[in-house]
N, C-alpha and C positions, 0 to 999 in steps of 0.2 A: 734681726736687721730692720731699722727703720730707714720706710724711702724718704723720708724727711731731711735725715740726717747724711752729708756731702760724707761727711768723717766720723767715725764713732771709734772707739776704742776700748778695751776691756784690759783689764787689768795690763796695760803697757809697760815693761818694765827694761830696762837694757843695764847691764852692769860691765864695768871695764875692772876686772878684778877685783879687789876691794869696795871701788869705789861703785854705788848708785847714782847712776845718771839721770835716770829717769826710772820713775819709782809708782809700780800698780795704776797708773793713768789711766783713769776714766774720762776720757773727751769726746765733749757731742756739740760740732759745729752743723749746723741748720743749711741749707741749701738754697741759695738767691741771697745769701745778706754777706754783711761783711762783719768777719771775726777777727776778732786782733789779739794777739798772743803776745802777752806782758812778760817781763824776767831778768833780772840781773844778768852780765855776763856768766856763763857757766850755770844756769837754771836750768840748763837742760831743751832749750827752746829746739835749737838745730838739730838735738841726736832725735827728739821726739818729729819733726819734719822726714827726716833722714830713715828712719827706722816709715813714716807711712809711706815711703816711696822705695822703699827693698835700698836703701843705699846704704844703709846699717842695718847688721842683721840684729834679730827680736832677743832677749834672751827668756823671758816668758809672755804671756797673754799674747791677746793679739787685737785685732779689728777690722775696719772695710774704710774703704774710700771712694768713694762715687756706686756702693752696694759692691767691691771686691774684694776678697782677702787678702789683707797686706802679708799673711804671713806664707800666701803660696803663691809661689812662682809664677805662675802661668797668668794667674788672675792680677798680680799683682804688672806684670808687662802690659796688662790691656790697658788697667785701668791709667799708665801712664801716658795714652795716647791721648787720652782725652783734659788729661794735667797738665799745665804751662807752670813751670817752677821757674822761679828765680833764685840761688844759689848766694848766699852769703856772704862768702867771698867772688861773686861775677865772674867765676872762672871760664873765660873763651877762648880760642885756638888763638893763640897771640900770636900766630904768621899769619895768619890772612887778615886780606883788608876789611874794611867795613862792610863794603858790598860783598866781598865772597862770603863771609859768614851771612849776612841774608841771604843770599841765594843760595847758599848751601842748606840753612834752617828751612827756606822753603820750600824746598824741595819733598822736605818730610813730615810735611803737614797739611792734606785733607780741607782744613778748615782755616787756611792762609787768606789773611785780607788784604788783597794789596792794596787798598785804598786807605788802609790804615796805616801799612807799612811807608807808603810816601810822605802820609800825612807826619807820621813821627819822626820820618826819618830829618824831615822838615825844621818842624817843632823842637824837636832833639837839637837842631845845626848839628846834626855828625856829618862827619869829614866821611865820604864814600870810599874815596883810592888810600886813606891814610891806614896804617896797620895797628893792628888793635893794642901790639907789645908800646906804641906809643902814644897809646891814648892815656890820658890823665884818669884817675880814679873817680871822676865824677861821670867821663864820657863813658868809661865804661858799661858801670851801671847804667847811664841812658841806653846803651847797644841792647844789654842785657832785659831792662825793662820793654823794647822798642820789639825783640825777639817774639818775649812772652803777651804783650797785647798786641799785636798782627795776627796773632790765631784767634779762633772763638771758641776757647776751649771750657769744658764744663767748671773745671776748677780752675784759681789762678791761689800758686800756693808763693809767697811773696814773702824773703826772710831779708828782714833789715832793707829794705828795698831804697829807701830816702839815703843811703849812706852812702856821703860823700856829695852830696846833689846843694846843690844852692837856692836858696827858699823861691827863688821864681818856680823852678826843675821840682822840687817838691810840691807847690802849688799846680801844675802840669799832672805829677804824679798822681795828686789825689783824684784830682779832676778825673781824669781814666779809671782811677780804681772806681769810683762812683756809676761813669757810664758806662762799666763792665756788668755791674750790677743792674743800672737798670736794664743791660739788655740780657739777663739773667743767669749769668754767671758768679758762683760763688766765690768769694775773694778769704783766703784766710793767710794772718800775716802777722810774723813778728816786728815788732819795733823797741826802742827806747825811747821813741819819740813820743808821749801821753798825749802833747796839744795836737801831736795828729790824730791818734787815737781819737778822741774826743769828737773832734770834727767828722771821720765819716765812721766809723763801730757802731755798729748794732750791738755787736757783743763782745764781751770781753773777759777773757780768762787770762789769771793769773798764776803762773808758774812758777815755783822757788826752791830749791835742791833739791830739783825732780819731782817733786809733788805738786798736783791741782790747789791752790789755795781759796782761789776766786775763781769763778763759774757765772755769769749775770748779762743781763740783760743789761745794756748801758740806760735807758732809760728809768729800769729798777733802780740802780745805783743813786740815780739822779732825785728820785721820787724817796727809797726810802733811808740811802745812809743819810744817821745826822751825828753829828758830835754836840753832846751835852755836859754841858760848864759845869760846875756845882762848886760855888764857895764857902765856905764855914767859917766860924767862931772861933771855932777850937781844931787842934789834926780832926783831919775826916773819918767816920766809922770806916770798918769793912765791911765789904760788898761781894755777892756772891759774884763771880765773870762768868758762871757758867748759867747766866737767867736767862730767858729765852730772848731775841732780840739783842743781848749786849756781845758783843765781839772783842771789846776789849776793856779796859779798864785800865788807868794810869793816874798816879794822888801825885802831886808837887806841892811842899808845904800844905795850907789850908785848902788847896784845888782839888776836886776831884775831877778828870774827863773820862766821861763814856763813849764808848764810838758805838753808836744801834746800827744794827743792817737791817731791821723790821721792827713795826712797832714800835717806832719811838717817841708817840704820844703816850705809850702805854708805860714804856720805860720812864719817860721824865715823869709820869703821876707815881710810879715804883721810886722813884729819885726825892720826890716830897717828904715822902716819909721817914726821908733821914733827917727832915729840920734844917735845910740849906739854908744861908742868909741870903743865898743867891740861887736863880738857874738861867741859861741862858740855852737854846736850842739853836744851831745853825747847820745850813746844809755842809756836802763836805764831797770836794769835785775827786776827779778820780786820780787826778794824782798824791791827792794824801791818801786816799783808799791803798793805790801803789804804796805809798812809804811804810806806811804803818801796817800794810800786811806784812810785807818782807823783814818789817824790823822786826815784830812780834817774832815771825818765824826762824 
């Protein structure tokens, strides 16, 4: 067990008969930053959330979160005291009104701020006496998000959390995720949303029919993927894709691109030596890193 690591996990795997959901998962989210968890619908993002909070049982391996084992009982009840989740679908007691589900959440939490709670409940503009079965799918989520940063809880585990939210209400959101962080709490969170990613991600792992794809540091990402041009004369040789450094490999007519994830001075001098007429080096932000992983995969 590393005290470094908020989440870690070992070989994670959950199967719904046939099917693999989520598949040997090795994840290690870091503690004080913010990790963002990338994936198609159906990648497995939620059962892998679900399964580190005992809501889906394991079907092999296991792990810890906040240093407890998700895959026993006892340890896995504590470690939820100190986890503020927000739920994917924002599912809340749609009879009560606004105000009672606050004052009912806060009743069971220790590390309730009310000074946050007003502030959001503010910011939000939710409706206090209005019932939650009639709030709109944006208000929702505001309630829902408004629930989870009123506490100051170790982890904030956040799936799809911008959805349905209006780019002001997302600019809000991110806002919080940041100053959850700096007052040291770990944020880890799915989206589809990359230009939010991008904005606050320290890290970013990438998920795709249940498998870890991507594992990096977003400043890695930033620093060493490039995509490398290569135009020719004549069709393009072949090129080994398992060199060290190249990640992928794709020829269009006389084109060749390389996608480098390290080393990609060392790759475009490995790229000379085919006799390009061309090369051109450019960086390559994370949402093609996104495309082109998932399509390769």
């Amino acid at each position: 067990m590393n005290d470094e690591m908020a989440i870690e996990t070992h070989e994670l795997t959950r199967r719904y008969g046939d099917t693999l959901a989520v598949s040997h998962l090795n994840l290690r989210v870091p503690r004080r930053q913010v990790t963002a968890f990338l994936g198609r619908n159906g990648a497995g993002k939620s059962t892998t959330i679900k399964m580190l909070l005992g809501i889906t049982s394991i079907t092999s391996g296991g792990g810890s979160v906040l240093g407890r084992a998700i895959q026993d009982p006892a340890q896995n009840c504590q470690l939820r005291r100190d986890v503020a989740y927000v739920a994917e679908d924002k599912r809340l007691y749609s009879y009560m009104t606004v105000e009672q589900i606050i004052r009912f959440t806060r009743s069971l939490y220790q590390d309730w701020q009310p000074a946050a709670e007003a502030r959001l409940l503010k910011q939000f503009r939710l409706p206090p006496r209005q019932k939650i079965k009639s709030l709109s799918k944006g208000m929702r989520t505001k309630l829902a998000l408004l629930l989870a940063f009123s506490r100051r809880p170790e982890l904030l585990i956040l799936d799809e959390p911008s959805e349905g939210l209006d780019p002001v209400s997302i600019e809000e959101l991110l806002q919080e995720i940041v100053g959850a962080v700096a007052n040291g709490v770990t944020v880890f969170f799915s989206s589809h949303q990359i230009a939010e990613v991008e904005r606050i991600a320290d890290r970013v792992c990438i998920l795709d029919q249940g498998a870890l794809l991507v594992d990096a540091c977003l400043d890695d990402i930033r620093r060493e993927y490039r995509r490398i041009t290569l135009s020719f004369y004549a069709p393009p040789p072949k090129v080994n894709p398992s060199l060290p450094g190249i990640k992928q490999v794709r020829i269009s007519g006389r084109q060749m691109t390389l996608l480098a994830t390290e080393n990609a001075n060392a790759v475009a001098e490995l790229a000379l030596d085919l006799h390009p007429a061309s090369i051109e080096v450019t960086p390559v932000g994370l949402r093609e890193v996104f495309l082109e992983t998932v399509r390769e995969n």
